[in-house]
C-alpha positions, 0 to 999 in steps of 0.5 A: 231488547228496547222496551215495549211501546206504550199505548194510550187508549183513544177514549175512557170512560167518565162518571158524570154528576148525575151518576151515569157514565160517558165516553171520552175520546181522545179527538173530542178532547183533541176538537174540544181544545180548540175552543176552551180558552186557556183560563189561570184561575182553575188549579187543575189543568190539562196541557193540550196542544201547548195550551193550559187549559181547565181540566174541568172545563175541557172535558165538559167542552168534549162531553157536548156539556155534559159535567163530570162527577167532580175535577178529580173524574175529569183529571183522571180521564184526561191523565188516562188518554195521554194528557199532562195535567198541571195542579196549583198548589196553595201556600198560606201567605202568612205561614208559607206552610202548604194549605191543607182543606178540611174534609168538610171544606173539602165536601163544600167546594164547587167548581 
């Protein structure tokens, strides 16, 4: 007997920075793509028609400028909808070890 297909949700809900929630849709992320540019300084990001895109920046297109809690929420929503998403991973130069935040640095950062 062949597997059961697998469907992916057409929206889900996203956190937003001011602590309510928002729909994201597949067809917003899908019209939101076609006008962010693929951009290689973010470390998350979501493969939408071929193109990388920011993961962060792309939501926020899809959600008419609304910001998510953080890129994690974003990541999570795209994942949900079907979207692959890519993250970069670090390595100190010196060292080769993989970096690894502190908390705190963690809790600091903004993007």
């Amino acid at each position: 007997m062949p597997p059961e297909p697998i469907s992916t949700p057409t929206e889900t809900r996203v956190r937003l920075k001011d602590g309510s929630y928002a729909v994201l849709t597949l067809a917003d992320v899908a019209v939101a793509a076609l006008h962010t540019p693929e951009d290689e300084k973010y470390d998350v990001l979501a493969v939408v028609g071929g193109k990388n895109v920011p993961a962060l920046v792309l939501a926020r297109n899809a959600l008419n400028g609304q910001d998510p809690w953080n890129t994690n929420v974003a990541e999570m929503a795209l994942h949900d909808l079907g979207f692959n998403i890519l993250v970069r991973r670090r390595f100190d130069n010196a060292t080769g070890e993989p970096v690894r935040l502190t908390r705190e640095q963690i809790n600091d950062s903004s993007i």
